[in-house]
PDB file of N, CA, C and O in Angstrom:
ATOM      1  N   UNK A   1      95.970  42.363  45.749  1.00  0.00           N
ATOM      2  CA  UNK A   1      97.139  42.493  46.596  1.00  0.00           C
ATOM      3  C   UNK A   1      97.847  43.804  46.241  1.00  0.00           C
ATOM      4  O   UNK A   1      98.281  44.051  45.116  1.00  0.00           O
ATOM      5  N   UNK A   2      97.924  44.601  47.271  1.00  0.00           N
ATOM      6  CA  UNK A   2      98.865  45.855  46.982  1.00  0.00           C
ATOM      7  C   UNK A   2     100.090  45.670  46.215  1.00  0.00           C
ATOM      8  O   UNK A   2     100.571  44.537  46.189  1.00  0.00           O
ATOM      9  N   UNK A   3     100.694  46.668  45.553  1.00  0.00           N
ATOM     10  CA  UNK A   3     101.808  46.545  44.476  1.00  0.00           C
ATOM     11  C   UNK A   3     102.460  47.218  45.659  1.00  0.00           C
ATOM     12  O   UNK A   3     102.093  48.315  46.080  1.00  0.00           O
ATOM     13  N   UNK A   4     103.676  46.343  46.298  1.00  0.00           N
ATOM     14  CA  UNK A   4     104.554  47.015  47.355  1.00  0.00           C
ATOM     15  C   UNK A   4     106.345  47.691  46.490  1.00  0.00           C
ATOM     16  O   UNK A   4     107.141  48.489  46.984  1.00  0.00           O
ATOM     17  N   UNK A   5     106.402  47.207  45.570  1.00  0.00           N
ATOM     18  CA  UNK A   5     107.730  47.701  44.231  1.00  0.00           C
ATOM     19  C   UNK A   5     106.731  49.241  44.341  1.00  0.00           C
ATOM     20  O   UNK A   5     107.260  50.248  44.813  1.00  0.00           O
ATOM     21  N   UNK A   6     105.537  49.267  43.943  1.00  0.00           N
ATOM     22  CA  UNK A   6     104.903  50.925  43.512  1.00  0.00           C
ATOM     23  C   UNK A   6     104.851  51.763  44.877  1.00  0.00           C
ATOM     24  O   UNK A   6     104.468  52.932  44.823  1.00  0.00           O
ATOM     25  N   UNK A   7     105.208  51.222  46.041  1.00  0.00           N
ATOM     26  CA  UNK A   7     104.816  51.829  47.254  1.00  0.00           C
ATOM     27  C   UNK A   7     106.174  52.365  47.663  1.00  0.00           C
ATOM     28  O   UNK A   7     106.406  53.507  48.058  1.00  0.00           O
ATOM     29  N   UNK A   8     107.196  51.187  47.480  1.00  0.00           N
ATOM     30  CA  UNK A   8     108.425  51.313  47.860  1.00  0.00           C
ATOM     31  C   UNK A   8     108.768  52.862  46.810  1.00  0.00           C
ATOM     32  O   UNK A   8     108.992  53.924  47.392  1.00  0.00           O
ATOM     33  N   UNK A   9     108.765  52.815  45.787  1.00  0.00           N
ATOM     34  CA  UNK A   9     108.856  53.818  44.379  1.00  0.00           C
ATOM     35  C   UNK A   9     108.350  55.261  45.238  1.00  0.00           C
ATOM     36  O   UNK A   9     109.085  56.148  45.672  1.00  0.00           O
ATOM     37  N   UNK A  10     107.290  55.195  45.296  1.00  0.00           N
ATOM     38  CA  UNK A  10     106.531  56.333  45.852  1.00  0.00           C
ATOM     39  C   UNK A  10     107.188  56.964  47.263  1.00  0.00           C
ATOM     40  O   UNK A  10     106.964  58.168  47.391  1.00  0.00           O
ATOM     41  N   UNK A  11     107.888  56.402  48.238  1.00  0.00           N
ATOM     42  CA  UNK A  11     108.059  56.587  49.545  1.00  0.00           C
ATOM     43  C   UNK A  11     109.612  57.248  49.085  1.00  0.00           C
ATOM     44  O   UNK A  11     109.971  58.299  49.617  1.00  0.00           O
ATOM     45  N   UNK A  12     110.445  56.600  48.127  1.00  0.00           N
ATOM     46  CA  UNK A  12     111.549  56.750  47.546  1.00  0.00           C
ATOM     47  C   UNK A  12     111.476  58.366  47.039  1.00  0.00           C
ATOM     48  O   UNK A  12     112.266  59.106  47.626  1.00  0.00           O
ATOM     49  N   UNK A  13     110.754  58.888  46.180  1.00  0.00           N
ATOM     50  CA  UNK A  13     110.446  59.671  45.068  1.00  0.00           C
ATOM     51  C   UNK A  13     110.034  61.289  46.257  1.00  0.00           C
ATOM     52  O   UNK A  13     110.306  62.479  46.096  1.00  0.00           O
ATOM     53  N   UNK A  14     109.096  60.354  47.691  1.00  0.00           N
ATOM     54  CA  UNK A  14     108.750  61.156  48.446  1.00  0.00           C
ATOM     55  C   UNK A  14     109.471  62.100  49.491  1.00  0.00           C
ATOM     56  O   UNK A  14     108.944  63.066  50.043  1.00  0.00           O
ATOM     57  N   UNK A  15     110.559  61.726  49.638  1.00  0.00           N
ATOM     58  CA  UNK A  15     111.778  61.741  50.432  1.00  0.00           C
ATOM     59  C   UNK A  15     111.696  63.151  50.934  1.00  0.00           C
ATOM     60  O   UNK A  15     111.002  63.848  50.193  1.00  0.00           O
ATOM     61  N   UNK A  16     112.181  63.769  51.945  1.00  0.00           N
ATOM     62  CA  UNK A  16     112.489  64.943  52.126  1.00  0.00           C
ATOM     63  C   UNK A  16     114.101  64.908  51.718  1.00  0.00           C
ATOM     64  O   UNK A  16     114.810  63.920  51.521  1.00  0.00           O
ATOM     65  N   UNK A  17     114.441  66.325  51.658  1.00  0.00           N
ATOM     66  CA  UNK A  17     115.248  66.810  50.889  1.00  0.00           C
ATOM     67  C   UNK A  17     116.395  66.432  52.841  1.00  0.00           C
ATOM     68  O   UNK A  17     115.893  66.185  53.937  1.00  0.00           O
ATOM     69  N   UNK A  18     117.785  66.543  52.516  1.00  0.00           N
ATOM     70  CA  UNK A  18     118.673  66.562  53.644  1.00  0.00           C
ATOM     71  C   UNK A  18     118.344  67.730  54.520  1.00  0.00           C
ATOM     72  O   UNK A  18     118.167  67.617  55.733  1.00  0.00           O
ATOM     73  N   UNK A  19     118.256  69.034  53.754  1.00  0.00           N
ATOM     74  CA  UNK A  19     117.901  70.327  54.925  1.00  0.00           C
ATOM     75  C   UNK A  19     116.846  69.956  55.523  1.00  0.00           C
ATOM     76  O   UNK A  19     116.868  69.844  56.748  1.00  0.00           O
ATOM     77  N   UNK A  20     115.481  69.635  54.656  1.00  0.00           N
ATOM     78  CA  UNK A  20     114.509  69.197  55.844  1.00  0.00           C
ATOM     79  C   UNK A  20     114.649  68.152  56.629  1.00  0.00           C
ATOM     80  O   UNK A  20     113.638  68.053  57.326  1.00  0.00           O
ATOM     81  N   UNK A  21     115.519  67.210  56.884  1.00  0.00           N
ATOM     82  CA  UNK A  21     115.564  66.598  57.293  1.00  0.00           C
ATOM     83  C   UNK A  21     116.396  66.794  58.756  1.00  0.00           C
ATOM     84  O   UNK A  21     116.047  66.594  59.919  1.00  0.00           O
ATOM     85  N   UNK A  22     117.318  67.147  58.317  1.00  0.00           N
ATOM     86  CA  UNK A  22     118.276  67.874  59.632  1.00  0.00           C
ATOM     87  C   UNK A  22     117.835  69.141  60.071  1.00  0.00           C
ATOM     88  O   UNK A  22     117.373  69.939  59.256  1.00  0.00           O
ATOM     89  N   UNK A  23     117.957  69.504  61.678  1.00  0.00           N
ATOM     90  CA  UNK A  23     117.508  70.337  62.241  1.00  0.00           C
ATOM     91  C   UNK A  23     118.682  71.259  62.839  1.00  0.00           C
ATOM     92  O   UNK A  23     119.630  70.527  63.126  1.00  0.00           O
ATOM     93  N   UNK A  24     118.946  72.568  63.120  1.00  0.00           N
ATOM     94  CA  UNK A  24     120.158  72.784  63.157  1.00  0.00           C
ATOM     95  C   UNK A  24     119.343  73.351  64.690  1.00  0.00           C
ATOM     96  O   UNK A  24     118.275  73.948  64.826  1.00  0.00           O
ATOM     97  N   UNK A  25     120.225  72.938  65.591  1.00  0.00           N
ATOM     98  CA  UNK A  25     120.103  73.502  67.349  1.00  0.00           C
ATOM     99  C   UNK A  25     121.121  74.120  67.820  1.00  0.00           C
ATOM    100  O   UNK A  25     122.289  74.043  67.440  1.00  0.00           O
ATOM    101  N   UNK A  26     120.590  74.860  68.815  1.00  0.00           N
ATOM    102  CA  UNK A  26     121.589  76.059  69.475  1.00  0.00           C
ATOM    103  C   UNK A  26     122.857  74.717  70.275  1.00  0.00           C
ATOM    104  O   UNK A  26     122.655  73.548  70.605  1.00  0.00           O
ATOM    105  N   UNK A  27     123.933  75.453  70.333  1.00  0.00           N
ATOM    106  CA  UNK A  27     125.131  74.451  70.937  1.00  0.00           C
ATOM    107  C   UNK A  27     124.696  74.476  72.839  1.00  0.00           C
ATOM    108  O   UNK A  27     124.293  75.479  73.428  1.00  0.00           O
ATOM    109  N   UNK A  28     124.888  73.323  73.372  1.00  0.00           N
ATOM    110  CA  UNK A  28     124.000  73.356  74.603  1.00  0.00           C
ATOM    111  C   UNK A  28     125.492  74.635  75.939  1.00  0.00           C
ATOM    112  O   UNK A  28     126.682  74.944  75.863  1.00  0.00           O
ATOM    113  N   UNK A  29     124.882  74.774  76.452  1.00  0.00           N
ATOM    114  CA  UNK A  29     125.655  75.617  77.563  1.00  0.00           C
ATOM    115  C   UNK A  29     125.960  74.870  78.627  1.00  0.00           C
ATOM    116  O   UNK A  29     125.227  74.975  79.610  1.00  0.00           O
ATOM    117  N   UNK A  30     127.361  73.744  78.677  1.00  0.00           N
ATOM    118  CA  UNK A  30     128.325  72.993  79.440  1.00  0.00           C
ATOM    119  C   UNK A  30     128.391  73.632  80.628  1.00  0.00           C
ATOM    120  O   UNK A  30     128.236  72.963  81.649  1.00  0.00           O
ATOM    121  N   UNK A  31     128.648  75.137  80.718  1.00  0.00           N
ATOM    122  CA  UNK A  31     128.537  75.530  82.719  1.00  0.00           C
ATOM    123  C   UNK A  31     127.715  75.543  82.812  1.00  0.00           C
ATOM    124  O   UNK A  31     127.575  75.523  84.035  1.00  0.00           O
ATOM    125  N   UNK A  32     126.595  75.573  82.299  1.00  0.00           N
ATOM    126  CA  UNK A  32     125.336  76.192  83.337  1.00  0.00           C
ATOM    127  C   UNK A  32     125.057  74.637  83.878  1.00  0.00           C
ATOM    128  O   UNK A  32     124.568  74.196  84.917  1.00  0.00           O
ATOM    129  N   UNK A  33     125.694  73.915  82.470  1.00  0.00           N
ATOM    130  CA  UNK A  33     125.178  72.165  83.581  1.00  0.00           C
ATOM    131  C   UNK A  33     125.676  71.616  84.595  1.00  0.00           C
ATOM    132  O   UNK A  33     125.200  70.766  85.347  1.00  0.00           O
ATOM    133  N   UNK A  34     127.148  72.388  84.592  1.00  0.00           N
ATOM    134  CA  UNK A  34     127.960  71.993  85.651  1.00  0.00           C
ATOM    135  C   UNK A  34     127.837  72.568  86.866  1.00  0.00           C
ATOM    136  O   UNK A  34     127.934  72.052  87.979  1.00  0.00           O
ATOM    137  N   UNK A  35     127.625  73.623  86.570  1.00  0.00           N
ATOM    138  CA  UNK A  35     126.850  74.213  88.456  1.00  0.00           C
ATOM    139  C   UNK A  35     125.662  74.008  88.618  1.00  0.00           C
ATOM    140  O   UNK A  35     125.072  74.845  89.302  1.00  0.00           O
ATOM    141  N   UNK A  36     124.769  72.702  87.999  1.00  0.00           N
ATOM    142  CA  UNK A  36     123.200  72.179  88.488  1.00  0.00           C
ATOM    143  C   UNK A  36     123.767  71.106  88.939  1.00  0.00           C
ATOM    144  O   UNK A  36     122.950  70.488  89.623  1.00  0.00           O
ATOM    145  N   UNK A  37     125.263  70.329  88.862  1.00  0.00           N
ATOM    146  CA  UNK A  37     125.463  69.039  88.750  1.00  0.00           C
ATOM    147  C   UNK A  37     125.294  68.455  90.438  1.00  0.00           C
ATOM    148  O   UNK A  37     125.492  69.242  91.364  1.00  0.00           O
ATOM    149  N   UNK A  38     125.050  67.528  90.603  1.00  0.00           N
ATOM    150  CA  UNK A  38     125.284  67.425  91.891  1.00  0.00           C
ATOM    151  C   UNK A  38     126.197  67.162  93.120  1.00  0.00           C
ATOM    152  O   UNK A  38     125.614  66.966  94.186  1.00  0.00           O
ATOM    153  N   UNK A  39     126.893  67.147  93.114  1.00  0.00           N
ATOM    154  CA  UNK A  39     128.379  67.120  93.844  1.00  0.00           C
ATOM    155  C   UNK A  39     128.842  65.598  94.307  1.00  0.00           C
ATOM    156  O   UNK A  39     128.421  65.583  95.464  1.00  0.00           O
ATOM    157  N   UNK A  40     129.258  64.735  94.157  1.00  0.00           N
ATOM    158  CA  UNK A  40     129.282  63.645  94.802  1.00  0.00           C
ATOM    159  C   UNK A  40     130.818  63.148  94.560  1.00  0.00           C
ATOM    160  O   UNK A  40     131.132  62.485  93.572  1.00  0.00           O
ATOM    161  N   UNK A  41     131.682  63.518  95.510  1.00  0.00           N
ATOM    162  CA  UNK A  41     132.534  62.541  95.843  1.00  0.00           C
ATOM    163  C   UNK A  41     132.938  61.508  96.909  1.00  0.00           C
ATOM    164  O   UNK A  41     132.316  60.448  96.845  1.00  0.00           O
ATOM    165  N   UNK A  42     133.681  61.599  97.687  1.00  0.00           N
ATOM    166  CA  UNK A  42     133.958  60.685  98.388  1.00  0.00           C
ATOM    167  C   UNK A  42     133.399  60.120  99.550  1.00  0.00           C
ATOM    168  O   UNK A  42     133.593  59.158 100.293  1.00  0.00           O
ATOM    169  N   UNK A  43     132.593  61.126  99.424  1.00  0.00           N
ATOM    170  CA  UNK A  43     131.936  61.417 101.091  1.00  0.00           C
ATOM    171  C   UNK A  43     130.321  60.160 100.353  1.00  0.00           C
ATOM    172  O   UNK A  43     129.431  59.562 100.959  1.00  0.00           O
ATOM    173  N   UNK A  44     130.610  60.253  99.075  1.00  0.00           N
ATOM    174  CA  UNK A  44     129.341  58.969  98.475  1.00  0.00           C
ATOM    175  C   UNK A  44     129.173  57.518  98.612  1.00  0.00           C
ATOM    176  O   UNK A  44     128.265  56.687  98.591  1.00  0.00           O
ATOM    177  N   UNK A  45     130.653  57.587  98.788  1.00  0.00           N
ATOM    178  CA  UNK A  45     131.377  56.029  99.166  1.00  0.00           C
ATOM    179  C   UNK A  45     131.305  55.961 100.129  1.00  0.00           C
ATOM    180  O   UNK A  45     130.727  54.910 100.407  1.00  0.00           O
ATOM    181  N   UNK A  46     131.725  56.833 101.480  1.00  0.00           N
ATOM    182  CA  UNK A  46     131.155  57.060 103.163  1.00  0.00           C
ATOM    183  C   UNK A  46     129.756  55.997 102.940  1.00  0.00           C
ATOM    184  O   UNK A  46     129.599  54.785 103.091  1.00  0.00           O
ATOM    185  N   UNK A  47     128.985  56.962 102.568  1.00  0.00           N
ATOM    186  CA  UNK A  47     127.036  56.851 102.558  1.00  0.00           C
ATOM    187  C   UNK A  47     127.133  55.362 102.365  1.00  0.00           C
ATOM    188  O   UNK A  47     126.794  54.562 103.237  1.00  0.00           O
ATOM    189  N   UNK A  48     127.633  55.005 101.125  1.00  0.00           N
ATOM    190  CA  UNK A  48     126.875  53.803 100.534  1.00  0.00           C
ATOM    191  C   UNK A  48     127.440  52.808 101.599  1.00  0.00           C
ATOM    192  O   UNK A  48     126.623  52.042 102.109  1.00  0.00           O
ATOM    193  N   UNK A  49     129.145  52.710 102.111  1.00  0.00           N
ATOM    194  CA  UNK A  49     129.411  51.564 103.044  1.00  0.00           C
ATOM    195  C   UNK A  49     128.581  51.643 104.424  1.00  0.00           C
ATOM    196  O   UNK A  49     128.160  50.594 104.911  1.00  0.00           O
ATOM    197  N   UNK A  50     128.365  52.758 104.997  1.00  0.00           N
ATOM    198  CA  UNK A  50     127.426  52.773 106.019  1.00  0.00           C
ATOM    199  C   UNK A  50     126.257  52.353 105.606  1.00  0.00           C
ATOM    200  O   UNK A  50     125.686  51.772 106.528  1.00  0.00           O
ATOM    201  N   UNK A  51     125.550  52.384 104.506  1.00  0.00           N
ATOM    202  CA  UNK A  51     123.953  52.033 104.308  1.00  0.00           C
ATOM    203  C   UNK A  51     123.757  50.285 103.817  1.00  0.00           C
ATOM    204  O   UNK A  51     122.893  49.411 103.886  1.00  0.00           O
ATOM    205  N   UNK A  52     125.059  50.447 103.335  1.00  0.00           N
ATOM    206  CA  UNK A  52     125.379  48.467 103.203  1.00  0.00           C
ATOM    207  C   UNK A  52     125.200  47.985 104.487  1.00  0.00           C
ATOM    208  O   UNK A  52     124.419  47.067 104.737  1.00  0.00           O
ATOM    209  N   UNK A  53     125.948  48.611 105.406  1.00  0.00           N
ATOM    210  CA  UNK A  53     126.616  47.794 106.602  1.00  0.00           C
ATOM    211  C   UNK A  53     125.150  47.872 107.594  1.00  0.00           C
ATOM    212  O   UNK A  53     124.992  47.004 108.452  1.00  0.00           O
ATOM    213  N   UNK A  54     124.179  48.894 107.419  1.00  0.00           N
ATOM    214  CA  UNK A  54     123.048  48.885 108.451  1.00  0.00           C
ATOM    215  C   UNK A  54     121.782  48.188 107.761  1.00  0.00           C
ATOM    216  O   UNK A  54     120.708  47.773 108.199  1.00  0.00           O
ATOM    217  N   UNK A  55     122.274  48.232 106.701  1.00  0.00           N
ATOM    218  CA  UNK A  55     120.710  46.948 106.105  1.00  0.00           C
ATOM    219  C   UNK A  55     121.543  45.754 106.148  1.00  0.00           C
ATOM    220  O   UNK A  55     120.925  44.854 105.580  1.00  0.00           O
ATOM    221  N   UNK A  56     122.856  45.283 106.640  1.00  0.00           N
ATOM    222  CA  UNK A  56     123.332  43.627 106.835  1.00  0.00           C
ATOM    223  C   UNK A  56     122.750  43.697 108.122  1.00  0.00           C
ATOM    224  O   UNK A  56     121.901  42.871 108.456  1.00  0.00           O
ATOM    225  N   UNK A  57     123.195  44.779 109.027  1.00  0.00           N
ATOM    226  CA  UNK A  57     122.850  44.282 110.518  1.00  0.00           C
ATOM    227  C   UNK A  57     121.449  44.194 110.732  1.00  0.00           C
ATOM    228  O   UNK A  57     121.099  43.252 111.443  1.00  0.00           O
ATOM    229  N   UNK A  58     120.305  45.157 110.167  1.00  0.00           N
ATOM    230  CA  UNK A  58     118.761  44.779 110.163  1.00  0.00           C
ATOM    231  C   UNK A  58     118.514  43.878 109.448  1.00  0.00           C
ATOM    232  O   UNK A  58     117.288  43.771 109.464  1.00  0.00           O
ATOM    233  N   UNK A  59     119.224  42.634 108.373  1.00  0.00           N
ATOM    234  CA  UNK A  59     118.803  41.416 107.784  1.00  0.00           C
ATOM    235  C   UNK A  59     119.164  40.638 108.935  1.00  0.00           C
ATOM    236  O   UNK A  59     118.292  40.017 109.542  1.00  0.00           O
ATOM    237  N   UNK A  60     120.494  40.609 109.332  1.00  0.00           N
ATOM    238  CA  UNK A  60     120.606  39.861 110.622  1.00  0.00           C
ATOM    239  C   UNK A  60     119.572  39.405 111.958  1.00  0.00           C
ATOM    240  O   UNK A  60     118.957  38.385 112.267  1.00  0.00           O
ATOM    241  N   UNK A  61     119.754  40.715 112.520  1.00  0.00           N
ATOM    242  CA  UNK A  61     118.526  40.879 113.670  1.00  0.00           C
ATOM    243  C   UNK A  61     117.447  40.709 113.172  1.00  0.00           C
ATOM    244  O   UNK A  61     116.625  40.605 114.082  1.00  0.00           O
ATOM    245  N   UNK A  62     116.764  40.579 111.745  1.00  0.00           N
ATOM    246  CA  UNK A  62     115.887  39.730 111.507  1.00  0.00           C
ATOM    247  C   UNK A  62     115.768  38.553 111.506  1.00  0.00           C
ATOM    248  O   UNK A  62     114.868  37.827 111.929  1.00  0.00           O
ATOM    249  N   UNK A  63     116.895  38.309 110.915  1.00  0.00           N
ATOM    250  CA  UNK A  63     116.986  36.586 110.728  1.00  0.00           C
ATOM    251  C   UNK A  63     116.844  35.789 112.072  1.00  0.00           C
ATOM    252  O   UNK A  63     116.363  34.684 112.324  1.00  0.00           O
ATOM    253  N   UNK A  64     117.414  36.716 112.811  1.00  0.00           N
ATOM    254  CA  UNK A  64     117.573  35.992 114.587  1.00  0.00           C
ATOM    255  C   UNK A  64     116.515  35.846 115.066  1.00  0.00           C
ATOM    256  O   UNK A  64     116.033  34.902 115.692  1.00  0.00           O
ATOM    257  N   UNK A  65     115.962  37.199 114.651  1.00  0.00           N
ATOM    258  CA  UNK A  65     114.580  37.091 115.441  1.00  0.00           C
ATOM    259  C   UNK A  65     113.490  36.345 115.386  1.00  0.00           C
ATOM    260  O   UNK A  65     112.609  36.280 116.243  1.00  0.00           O
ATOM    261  N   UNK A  66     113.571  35.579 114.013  1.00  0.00           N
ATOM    262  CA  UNK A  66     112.138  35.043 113.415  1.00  0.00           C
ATOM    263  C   UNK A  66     112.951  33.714 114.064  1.00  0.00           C
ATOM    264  O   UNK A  66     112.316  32.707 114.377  1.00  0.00           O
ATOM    265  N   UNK A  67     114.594  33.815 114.259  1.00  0.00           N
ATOM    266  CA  UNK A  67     114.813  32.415 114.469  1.00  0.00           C
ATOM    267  C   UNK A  67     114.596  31.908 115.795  1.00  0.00           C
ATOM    268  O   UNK A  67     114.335  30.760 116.155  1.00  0.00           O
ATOM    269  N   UNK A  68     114.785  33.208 116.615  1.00  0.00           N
ATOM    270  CA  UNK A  68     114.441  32.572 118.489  1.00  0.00           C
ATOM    271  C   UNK A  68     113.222  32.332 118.449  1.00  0.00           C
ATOM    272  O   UNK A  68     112.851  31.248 118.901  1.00  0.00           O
ATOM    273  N   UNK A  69     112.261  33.240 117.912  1.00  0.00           N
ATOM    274  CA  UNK A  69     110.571  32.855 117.444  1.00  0.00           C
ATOM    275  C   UNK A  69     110.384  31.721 117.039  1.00  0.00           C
ATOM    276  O   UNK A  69     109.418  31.114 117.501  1.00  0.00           O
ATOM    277  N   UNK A  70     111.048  31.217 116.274  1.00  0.00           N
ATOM    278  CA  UNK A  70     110.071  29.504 115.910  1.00  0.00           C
ATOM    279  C   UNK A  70     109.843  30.022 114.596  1.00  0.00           C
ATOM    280  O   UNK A  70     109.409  29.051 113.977  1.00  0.00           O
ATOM    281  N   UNK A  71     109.895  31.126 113.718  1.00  0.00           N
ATOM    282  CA  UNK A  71     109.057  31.166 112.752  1.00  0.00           C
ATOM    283  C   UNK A  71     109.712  30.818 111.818  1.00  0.00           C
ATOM    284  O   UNK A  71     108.981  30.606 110.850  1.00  0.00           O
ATOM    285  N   UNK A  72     110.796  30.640 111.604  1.00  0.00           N
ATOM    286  CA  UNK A  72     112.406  30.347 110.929  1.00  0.00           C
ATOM    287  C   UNK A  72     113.557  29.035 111.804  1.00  0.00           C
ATOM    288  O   UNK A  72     114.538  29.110 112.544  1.00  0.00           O
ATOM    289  N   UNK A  73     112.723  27.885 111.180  1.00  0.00           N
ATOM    290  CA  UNK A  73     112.966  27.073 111.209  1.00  0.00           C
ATOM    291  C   UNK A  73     114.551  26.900 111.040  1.00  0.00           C
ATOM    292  O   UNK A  73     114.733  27.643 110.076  1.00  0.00           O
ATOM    293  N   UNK A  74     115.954  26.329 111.409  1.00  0.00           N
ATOM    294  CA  UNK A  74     117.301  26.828 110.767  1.00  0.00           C
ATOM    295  C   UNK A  74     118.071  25.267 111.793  1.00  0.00           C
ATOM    296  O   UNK A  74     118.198  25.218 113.016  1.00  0.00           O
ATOM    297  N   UNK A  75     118.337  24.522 111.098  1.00  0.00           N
ATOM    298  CA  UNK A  75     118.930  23.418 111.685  1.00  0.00           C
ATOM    299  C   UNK A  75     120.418  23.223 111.160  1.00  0.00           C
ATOM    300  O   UNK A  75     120.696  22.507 110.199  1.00  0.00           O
ATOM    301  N   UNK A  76     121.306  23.919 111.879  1.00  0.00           N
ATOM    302  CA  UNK A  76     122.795  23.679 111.581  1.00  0.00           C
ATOM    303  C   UNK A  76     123.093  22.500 111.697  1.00  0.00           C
ATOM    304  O   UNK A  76     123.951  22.299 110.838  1.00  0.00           O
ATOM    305  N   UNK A  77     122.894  21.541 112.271  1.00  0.00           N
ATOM    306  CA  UNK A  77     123.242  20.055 112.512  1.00  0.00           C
ATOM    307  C   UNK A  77     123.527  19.466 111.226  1.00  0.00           C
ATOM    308  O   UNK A  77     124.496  18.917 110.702  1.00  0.00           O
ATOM    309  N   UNK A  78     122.090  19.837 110.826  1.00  0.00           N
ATOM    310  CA  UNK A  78     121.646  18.716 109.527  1.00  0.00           C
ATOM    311  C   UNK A  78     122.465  19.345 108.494  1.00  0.00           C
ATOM    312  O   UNK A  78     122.222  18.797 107.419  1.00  0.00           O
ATOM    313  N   UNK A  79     123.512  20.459 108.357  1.00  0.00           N
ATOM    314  CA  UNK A  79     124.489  20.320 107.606  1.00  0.00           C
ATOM    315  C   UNK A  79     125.821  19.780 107.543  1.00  0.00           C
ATOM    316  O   UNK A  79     126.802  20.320 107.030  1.00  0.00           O
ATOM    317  N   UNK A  80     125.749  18.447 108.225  1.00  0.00           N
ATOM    318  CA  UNK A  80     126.971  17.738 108.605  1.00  0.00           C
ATOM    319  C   UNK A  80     127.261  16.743 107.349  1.00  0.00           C
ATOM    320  O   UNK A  80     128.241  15.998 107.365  1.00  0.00           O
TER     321      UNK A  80
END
């Protein structure tokens, strides 16, 4: 059975030093990210309530449709 106290010892002993360990990187450049950024204000909230509101009305006119079809069975009664 491996001696894991002599492994632990060894991995300990093996260590890199803190400098090798840390890497020192250039500081990143904040404008150049901000004029790649993509612009999105209000006009995003526009998009998304219009794209809500036209996939309710194509779930709808689906639902109807399979329902005048027969293929979508839908008995309001029987929720009395």
């Amino acid at each position: 059975m491996p001696d894991f106290e002599a492994l632990i010892r060894h991995q300990q002993l093996k260590q890199p030093t803190t400098n090798q360990r840390l890497k020192v990187v250039d500081s990143p450049n904040f404008e150049k990210e901000k004029k790649e950024e993509t612009i999105i204000t209000k006009s995003g909230l526009l998009v998304n309530f219009f794209g809500g509101f036209v996939g309710s009305v194509i779930g709808t006119l689906t639902i109807l449709f399979l329902y005048i079809n027969e293929y979508l069975p839908i008995d309001f009664l029987k929720l009395k």
